[in-house]
GUMIZA-268139 format. One record per residue (C-alpha): residue number from 1; residue in three letters; x, y, z. Coordinates in steps of 0.05 Angstrom, whole numbers, padded with zeros to 5 digits. Layout:
BEGIN
<rec seq="NUM" type="ALA" xx="X" yy="Y" zz="Z"/>
...
END
This chain:
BEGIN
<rec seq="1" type="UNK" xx="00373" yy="-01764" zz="-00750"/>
<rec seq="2" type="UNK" xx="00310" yy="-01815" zz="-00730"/>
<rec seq="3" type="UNK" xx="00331" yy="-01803" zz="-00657"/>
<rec seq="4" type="UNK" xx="00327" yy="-01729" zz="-00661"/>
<rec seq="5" type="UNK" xx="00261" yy="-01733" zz="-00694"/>
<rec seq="6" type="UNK" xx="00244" yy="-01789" zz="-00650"/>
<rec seq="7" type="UNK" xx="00270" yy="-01730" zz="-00597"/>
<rec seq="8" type="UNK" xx="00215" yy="-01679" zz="-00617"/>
<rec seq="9" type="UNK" xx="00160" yy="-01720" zz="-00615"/>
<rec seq="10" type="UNK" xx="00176" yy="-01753" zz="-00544"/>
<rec seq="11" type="UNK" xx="00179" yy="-01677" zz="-00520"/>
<rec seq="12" type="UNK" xx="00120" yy="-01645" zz="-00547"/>
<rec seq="13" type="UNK" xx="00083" yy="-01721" zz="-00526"/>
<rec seq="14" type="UNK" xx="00102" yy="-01704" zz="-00460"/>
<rec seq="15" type="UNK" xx="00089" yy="-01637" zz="-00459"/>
<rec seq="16" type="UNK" xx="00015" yy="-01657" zz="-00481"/>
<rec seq="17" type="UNK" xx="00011" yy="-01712" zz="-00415"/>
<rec seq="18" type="UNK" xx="00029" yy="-01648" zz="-00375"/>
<rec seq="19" type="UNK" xx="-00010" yy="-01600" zz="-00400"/>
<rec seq="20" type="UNK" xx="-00071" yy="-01651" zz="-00393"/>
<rec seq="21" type="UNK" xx="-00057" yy="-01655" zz="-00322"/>
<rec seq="22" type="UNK" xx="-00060" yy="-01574" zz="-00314"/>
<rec seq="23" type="UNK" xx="00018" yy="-01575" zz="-00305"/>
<rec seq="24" type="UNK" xx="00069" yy="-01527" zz="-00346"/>
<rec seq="25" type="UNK" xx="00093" yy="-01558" zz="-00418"/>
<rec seq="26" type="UNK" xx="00166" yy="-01549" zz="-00395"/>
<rec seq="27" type="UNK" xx="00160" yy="-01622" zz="-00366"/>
<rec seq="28" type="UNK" xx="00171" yy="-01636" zz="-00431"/>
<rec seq="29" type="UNK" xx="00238" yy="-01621" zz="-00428"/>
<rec seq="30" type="UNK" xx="00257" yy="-01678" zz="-00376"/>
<rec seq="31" type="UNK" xx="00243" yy="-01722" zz="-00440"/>
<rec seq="32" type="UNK" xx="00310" yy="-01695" zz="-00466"/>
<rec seq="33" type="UNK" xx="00345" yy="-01686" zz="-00411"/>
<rec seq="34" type="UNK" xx="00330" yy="-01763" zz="-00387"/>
<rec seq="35" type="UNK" xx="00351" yy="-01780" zz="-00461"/>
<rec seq="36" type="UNK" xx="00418" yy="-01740" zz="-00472"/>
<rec seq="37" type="UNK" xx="00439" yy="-01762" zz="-00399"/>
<rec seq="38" type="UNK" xx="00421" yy="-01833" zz="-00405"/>
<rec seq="39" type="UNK" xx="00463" yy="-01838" zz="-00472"/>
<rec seq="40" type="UNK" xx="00515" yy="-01800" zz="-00443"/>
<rec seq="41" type="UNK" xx="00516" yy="-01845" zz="-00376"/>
<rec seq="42" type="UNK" xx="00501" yy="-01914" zz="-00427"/>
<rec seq="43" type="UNK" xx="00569" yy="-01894" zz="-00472"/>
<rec seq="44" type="UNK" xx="00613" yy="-01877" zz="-00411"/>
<rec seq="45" type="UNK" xx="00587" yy="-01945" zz="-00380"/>
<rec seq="46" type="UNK" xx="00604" yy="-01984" zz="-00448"/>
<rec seq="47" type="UNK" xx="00668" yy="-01952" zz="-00456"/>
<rec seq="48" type="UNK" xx="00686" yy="-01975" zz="-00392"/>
<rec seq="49" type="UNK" xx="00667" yy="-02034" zz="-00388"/>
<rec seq="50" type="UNK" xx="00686" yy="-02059" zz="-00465"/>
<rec seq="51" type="UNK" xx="00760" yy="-02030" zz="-00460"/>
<rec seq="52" type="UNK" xx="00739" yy="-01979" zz="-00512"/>
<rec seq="53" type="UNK" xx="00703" yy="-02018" zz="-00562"/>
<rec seq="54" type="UNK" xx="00665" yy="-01970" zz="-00592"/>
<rec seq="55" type="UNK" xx="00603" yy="-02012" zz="-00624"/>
<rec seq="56" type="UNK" xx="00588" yy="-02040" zz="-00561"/>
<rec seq="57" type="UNK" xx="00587" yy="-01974" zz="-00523"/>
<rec seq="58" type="UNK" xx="00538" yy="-01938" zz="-00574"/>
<rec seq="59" type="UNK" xx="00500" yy="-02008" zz="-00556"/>
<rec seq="60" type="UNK" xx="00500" yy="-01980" zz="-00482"/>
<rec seq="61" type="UNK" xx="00490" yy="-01910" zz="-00510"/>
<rec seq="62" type="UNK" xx="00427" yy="-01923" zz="-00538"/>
<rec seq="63" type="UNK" xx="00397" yy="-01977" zz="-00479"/>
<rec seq="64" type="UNK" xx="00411" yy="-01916" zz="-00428"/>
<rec seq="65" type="UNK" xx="00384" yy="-01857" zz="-00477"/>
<rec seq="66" type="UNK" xx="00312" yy="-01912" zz="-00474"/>
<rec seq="67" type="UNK" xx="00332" yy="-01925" zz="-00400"/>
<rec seq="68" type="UNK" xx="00333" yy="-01842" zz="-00399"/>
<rec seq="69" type="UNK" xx="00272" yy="-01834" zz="-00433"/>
<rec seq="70" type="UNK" xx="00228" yy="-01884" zz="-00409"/>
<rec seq="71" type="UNK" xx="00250" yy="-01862" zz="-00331"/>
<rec seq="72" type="UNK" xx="00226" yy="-01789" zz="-00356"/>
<rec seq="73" type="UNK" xx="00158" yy="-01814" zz="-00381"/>
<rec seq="74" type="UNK" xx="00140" yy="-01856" zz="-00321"/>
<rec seq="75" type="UNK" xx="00157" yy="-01788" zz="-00276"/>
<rec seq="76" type="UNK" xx="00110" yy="-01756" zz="-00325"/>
<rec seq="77" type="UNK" xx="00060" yy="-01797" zz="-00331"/>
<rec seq="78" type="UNK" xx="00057" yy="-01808" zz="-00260"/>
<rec seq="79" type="UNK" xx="00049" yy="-01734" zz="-00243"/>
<rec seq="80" type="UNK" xx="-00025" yy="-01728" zz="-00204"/>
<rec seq="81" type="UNK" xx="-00065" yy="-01677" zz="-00239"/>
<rec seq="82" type="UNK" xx="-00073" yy="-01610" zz="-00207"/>
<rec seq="83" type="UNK" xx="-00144" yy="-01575" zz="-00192"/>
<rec seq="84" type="UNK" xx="-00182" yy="-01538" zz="-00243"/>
<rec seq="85" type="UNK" xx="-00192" yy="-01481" zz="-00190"/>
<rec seq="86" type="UNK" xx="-00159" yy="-01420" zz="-00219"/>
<rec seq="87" type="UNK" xx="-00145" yy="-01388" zz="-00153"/>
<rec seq="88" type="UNK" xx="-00105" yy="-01449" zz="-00137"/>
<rec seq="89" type="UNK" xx="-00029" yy="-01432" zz="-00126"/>
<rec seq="90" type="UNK" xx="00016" yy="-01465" zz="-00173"/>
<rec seq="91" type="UNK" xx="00091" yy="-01477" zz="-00168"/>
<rec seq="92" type="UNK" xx="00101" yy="-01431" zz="-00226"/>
<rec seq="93" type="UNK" xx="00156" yy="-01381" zz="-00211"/>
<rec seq="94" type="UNK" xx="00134" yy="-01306" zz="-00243"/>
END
């Protein structure tokens, strides 16, 4: 339950980075994707490498769901901010 809530907030924090750097809020979706991959990647990776121990893999799960999220902040964060000029072209598809 903390991680889901934990989930939100890391979302709608990136969202906020992107949106201060005049880029669309739905950047705040890598935050889950990077999380839900990297816990996905961190259990197959413990499971493998534990011969199914299962404490140990949720171990990995959660190092790779931070591995996942951290990676999707620094890509965030990282982001150069676009003009101000409203005629400027964005990468927006309408």
């Amino acid at each position: 339950m903390l991680e889901i809530l934990f989930l939100i907030w890391f979302c709608k924090k990136l969202a906020g980075i992107a949106r201060a750097k005049n880029r669309s809020g739905n950047w705040g979706a890598l935050g889950a994707l990077g999380w839900v991959g990297g816990e996905i990647g961190g259990l197959a990776l413990g499971f493998s490498a534990n011969n199914g121990d299962f404490g140990v893999a949720y171990l990995y799960a959660l190092l790779g769901a931070v591995g996942g999220a951290l990676g999707a902040y620094v890509i965030v964060a990282t982001r150069p901010k676009l003009p101000d000029n409203p005629d400027f072209p964005t990468a927006r598809v309408v």
